[in-house]
C-alpha positions as CSV (number, residue, x, y, z in Angstrom):
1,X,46.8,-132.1,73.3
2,X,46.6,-128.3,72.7
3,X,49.7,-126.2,71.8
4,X,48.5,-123.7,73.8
5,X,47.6,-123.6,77.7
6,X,44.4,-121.1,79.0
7,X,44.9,-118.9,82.3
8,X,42.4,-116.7,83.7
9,X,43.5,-113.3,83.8
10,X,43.8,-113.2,87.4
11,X,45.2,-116.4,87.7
12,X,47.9,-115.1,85.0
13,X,48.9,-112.1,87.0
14,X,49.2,-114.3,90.2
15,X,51.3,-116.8,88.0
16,X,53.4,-114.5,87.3
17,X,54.3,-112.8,90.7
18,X,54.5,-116.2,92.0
19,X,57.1,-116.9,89.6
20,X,59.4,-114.0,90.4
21,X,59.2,-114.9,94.1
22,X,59.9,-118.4,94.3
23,X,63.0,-117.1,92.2
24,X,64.2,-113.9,94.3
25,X,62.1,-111.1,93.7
26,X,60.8,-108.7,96.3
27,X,57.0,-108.8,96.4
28,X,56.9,-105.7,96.0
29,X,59.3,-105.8,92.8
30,X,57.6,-109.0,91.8
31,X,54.2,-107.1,91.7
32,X,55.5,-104.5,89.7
33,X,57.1,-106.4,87.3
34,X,54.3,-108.8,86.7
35,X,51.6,-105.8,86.0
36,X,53.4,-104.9,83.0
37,X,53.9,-108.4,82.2
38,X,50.3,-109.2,82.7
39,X,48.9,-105.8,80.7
40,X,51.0,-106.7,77.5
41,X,50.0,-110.6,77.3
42,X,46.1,-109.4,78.0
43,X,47.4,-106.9,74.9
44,X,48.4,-110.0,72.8
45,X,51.5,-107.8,73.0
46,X,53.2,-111.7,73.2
47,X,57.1,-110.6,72.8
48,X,56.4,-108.7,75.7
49,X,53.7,-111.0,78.1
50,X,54.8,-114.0,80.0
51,X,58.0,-115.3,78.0
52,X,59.6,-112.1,79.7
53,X,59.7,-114.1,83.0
54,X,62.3,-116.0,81.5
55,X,64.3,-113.2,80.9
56,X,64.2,-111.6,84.5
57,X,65.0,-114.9,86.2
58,X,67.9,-115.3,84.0
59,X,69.0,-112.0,84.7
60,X,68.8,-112.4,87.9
61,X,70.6,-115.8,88.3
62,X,73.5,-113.9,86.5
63,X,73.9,-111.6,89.7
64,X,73.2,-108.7,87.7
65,X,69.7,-107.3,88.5
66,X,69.1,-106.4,92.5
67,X,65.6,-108.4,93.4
68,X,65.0,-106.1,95.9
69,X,66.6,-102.0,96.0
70,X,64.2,-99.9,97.0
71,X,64.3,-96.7,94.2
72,X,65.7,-93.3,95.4
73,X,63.4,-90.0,94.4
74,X,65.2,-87.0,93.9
75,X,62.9,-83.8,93.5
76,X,65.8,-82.0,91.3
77,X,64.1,-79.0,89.3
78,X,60.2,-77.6,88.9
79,X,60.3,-79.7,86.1
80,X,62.4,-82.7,87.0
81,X,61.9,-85.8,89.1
82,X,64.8,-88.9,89.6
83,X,64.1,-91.9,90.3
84,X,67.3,-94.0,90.9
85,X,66.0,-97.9,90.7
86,X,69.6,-99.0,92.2
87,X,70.3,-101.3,89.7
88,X,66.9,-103.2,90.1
89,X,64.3,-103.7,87.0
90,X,62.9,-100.2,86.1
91,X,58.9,-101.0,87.0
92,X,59.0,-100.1,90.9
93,X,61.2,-97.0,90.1
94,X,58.5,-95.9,87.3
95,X,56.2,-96.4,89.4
96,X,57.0,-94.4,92.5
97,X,58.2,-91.8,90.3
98,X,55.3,-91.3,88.3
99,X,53.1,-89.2,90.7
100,X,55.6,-87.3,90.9
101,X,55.7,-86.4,87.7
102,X,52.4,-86.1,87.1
103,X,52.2,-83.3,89.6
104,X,54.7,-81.8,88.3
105,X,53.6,-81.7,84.7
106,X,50.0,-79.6,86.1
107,X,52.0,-77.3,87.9
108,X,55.2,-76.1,85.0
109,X,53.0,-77.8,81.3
110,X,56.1,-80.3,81.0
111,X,57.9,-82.0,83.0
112,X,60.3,-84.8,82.9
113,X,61.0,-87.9,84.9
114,X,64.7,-89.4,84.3
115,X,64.8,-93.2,85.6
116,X,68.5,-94.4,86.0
117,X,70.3,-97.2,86.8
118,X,67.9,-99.6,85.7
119,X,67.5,-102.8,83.7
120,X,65.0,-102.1,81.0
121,X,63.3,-105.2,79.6
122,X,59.4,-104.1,79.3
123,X,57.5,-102.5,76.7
124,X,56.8,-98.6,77.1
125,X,52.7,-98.5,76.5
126,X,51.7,-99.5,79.9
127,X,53.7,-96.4,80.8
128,X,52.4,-93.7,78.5
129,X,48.9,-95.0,78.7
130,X,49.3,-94.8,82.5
131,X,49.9,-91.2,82.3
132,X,47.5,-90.3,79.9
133,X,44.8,-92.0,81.7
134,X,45.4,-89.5,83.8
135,X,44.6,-86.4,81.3
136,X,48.4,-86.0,80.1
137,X,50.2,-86.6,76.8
138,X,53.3,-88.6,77.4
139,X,56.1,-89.8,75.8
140,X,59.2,-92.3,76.8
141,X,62.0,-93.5,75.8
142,X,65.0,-95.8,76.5
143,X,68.4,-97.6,74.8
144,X,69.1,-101.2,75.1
145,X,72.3,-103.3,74.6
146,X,74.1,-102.7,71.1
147,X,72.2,-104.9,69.0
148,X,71.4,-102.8,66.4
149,X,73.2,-101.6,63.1
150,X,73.2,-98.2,62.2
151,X,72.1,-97.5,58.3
152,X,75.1,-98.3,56.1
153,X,76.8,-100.5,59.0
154,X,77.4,-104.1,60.0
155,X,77.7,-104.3,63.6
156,X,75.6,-103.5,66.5
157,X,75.9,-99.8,68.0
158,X,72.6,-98.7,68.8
159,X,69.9,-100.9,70.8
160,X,66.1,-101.6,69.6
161,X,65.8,-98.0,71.4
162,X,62.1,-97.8,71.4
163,X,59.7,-94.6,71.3
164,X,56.6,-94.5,72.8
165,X,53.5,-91.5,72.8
166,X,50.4,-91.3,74.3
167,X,47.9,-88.6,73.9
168,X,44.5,-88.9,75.9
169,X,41.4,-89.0,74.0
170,X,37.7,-87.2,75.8
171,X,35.9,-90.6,75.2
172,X,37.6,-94.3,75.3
173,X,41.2,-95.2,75.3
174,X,44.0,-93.1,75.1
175,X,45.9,-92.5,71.0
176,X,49.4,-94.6,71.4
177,X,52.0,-96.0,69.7
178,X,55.2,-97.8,70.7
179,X,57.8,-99.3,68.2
180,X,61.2,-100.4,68.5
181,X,63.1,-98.1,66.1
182,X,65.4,-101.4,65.0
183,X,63.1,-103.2,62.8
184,X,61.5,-105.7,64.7
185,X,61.8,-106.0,68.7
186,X,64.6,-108.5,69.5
187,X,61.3,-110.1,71.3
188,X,59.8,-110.8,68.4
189,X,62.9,-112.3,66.8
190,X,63.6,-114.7,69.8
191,X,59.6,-116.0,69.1
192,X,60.8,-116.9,65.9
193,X,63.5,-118.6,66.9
194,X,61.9,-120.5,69.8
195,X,59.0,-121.5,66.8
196,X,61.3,-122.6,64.0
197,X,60.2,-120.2,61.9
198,X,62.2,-117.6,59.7
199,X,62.3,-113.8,59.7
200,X,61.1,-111.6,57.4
201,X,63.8,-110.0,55.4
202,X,65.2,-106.7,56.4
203,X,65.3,-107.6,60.0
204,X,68.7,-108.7,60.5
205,X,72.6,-109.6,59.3
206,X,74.4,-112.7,60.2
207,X,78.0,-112.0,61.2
208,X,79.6,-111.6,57.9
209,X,77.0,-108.8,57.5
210,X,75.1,-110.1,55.0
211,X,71.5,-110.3,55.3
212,X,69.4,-113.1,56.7
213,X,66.0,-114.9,57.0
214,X,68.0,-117.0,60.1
215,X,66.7,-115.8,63.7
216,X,69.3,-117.0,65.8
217,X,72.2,-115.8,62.6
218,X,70.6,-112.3,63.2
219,X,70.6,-112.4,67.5
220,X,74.4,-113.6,66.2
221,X,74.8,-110.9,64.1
222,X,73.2,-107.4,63.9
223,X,69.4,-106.0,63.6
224,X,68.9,-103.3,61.6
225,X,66.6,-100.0,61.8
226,X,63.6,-99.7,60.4
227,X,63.4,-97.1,57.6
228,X,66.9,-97.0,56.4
229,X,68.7,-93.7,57.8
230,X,65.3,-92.3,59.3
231,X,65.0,-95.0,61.2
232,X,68.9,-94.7,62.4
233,X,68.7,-91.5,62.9
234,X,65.8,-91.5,65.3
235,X,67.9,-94.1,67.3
236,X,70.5,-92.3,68.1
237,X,68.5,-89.6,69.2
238,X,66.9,-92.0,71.8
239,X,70.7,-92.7,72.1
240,X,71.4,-88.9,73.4
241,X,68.3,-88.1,75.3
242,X,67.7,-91.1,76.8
243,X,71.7,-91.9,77.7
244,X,74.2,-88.7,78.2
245,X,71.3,-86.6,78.2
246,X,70.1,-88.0,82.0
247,X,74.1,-89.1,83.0
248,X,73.0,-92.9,82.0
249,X,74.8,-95.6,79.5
250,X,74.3,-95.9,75.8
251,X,73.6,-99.3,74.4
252,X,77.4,-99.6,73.5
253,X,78.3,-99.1,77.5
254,X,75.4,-100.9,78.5
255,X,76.6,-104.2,76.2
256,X,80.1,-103.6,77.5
257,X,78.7,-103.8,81.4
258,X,76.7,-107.1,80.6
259,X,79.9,-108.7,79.9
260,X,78.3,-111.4,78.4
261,X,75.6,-112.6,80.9
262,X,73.3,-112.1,78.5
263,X,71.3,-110.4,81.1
264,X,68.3,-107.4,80.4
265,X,70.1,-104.3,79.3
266,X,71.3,-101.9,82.1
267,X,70.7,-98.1,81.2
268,X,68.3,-95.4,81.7
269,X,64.7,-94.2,80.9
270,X,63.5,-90.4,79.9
271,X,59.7,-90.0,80.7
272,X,58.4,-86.7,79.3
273,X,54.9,-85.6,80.7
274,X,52.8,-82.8,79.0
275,X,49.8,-81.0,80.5
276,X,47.2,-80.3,77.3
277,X,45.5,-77.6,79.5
278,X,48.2,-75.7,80.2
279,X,49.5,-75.3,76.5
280,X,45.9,-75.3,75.2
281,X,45.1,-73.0,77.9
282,X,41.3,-71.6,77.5
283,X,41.2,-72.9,73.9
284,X,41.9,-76.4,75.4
285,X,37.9,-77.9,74.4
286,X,38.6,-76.4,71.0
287,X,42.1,-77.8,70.2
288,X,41.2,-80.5,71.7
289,X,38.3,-81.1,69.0
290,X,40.9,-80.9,66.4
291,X,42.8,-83.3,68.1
292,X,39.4,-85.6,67.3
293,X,38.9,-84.6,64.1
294,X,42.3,-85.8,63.4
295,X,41.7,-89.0,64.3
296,X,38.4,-89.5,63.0
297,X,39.9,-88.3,59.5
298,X,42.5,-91.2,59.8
299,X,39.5,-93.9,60.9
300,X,36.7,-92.2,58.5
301,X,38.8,-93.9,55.2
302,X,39.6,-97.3,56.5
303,X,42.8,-96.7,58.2
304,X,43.5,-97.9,61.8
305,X,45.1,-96.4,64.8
306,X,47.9,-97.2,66.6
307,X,47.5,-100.0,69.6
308,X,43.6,-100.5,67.8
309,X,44.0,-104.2,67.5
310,X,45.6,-104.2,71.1
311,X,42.7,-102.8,72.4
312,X,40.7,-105.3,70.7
313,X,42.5,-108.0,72.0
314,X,42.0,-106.4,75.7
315,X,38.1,-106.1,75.1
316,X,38.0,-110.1,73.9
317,X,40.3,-111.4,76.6
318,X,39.0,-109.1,79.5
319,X,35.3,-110.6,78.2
320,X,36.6,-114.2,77.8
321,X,38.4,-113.6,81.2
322,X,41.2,-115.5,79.9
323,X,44.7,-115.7,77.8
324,X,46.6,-118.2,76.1
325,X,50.0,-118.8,75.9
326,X,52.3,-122.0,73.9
327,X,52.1,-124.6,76.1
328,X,55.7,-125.2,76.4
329,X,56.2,-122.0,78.2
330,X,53.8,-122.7,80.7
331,X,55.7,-125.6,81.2
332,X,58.8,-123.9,81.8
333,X,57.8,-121.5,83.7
334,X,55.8,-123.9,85.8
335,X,59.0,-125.6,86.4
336,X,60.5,-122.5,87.4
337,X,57.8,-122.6,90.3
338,X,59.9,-125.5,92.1
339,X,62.2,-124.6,94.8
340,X,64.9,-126.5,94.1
341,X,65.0,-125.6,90.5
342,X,65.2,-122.0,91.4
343,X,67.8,-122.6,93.6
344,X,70.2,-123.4,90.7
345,X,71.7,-121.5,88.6
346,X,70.7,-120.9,85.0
């Protein structure tokens, strides 16, 4: 038998909401949830894809996460849109908010959408992409629970605080990048864990502070920032902006309010939206030419872009119409699908 199970694309995205609504979720919640869910394991974006289900039913059945508050907009400046998520996952809020935005960024160049209490658990592409499909250069950004080590430290202050960009390109997908500044996505360390299978060094400390090749010493212990200092220092910018900055928890307050549930963090999320044609102004077709050139430079020596093998992977798996994931997930989330198993309690 194959380690892996095969779902059409459709039939994963259906999966997926199915899952979240035998366990709670709203369908309207549920539907949000799973189109992130859905884009990133299309993606091959795994850490982020299906496994995640596992997370937002646990989180959940710890009585943190509300399956079904309806976000609150709050139209607060020319260049300022709120979406309060009421202490629901952060997808529906993003969502509604985001036109919003978007408007507001063609009208004032820049404009900014704060999303508080939240629990965060998804990657930030789908977001950026979303908005520069729509002509816009975005950016977004968001703390976690105190997982992270700053450079020079031990324990866990900052969270994976990840940084995402997207600028949008005349022909074909959108430029974008999104990295956890810690150095690996906690994600990506639980894979390792769930495979057997070490991590690279550099990615974590085990409790004593000393480094280790041991996933579950590191989820034990501290992760640590990619690039030393520049990597630390970057995260506690996401820190500031992304926490005091909108009147939302750092990773510290947001570790301190899980008390211990292990649930998906609870914080905020700072969206920023630029119009190109407004700063270009009538020079926009020539700037954005050097925007191009840019890139091609990058491409023209052998280099790749950002998210270029994600694309890839969309292009096979939307031709293939299908995805794979390890076969033991499928089974647990299939289990997950009975009623009386998500009547209990993790």
């Amino acid at each position: 038998m194959s380690d892996t199970h095969i779902l059409a694309l459709d039939e994963a995205f259906d999966f997926a909401v199915r899952v979240l609504e035998t366990n709670g979720f709203a369908p309207d919640h549920a539907r949000a949830i799973s189109r992130t869910i859905w884009a990133c394991q299309r993606d091959e974006c795994h850490s982020h894809g299906l496994y995640r289900l596992l997370v937002c039913v646990h989180t959940l059945k710890s009585g943190k996460v509300s399956p079904d508050a309806r976000p609150v907009i709050t139209d607060v400046a020319p260049g300022l849109v709120r979406a309060d998520a009421r202490g629901a996952y952060s997808l529906l809020a993003y969502e509604t908010g985001r036109e919003v935005l978007i408007e507001k960024a063609r009208k004032t160049g820049l404009a900014a959408l704060a999303i508080n209490h939240c629990y965060h658990f998804s990657a930030l592409w789908p977001e950026v992409e979303a908005i520069a499909n729509e002509g816009l250069v975005a950016m977004a950004m968001t703390p976690s629970h105190a997982w992270v080590a700053p450079h020079g430290g031990t324990k866990g202050v900052f969270g994976t605080n990840p940084l995402a960009f997207a600028w949008p390109r005349p022909n074909g997908n959108p430029f974008v990048f999104d990295f956890a500044t810690s150095a690996a996505a906690r994600g990506e360390i639980e894979l390792h864990r769930r495979a057997g299978k070490p991590i690279p060094e550099g990615w974590g400390l085990n409790r004593d502070g000393l480094p280790t090749t041991d996933p579950t010493e590191a989820m034990n212990g501290a992760m640590l920032t990619f690039g030393g200092h520049k990597g630390s220092a970057l995260s506690a910018m996401i820190e500031l902006m992304a926490g005091p900055m909108i009147g939302d928890l750092l990773s510290l307050e947001s570790m301190a309010y899980d008390k211990g549930a292990g649930a998906t963090p609870y914080h905020g999320e700072l969206i920023l939206a630029f119009d190109p044609k407004i700063f270009m102004g009538a020079e926009h077709a020539v700037h954005s030419s050097r925007a191009e050139a840019l890139f091609d430079a990058i491409l023209g020596q052998g280099a790749r872009l950002p998210s270029q093998r994600r694309y890839e992977a969309r292009a096979r798996n939307t031709a293939s119409n299908a995805i794979s994931i390890p076969r033991q997930l499928h089974e647990q989330l299939t289990a997950m699908l009975d009623p009386e198993t998500a009547s209990r309690p993790f």
